[in-house]
N, C-alpha and C positions, 0 to 999 in steps of 0.2 A: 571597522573593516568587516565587509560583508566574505562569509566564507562560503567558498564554491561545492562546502560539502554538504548536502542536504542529510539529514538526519530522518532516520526509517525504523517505527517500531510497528511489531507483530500486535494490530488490538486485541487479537483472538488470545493472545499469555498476559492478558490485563486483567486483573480479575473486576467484573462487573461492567465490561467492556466486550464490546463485540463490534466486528467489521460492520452489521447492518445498524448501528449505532449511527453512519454518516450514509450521507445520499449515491456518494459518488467515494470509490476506492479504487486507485493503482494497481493493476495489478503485473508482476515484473515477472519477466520472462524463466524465473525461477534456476536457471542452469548456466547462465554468465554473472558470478558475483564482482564487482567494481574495483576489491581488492587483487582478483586473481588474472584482470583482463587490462589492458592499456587505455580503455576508451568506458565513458559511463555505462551500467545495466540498461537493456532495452528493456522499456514499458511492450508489456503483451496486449495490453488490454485494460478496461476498466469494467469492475463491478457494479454495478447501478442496483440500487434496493429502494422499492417503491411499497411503503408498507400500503397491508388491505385493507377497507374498508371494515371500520370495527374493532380493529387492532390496538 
């Protein structure tokens, strides 16, 4: 059984892990938590990291 709760961890408290780690990151509206509201967190936005030339 597929469950309808998606699972969400911070990579920045990972040690040797960082958000620029992926190309593309979620990022949620920060101020509606999913426990505290009747309806899922709104996504704000997405991160996109493009590394440099060199890097």
């Amino acid at each position: 059984m597929k469950s309808r709760y998606r699972e969400r961890v911070n990579m920045a408290c990972l040690d040797g892990t960082s958000p620029f780690d992926f190309p593309d990151v979620p990022v949620m509206d920060g101020i509606n938590h999913p426990n505290d509201i009747s309806h899922p967190e709104r996504q704000a936005g997405v991160l996109r990291f493009e590394r440099a030339a060199g890097f």
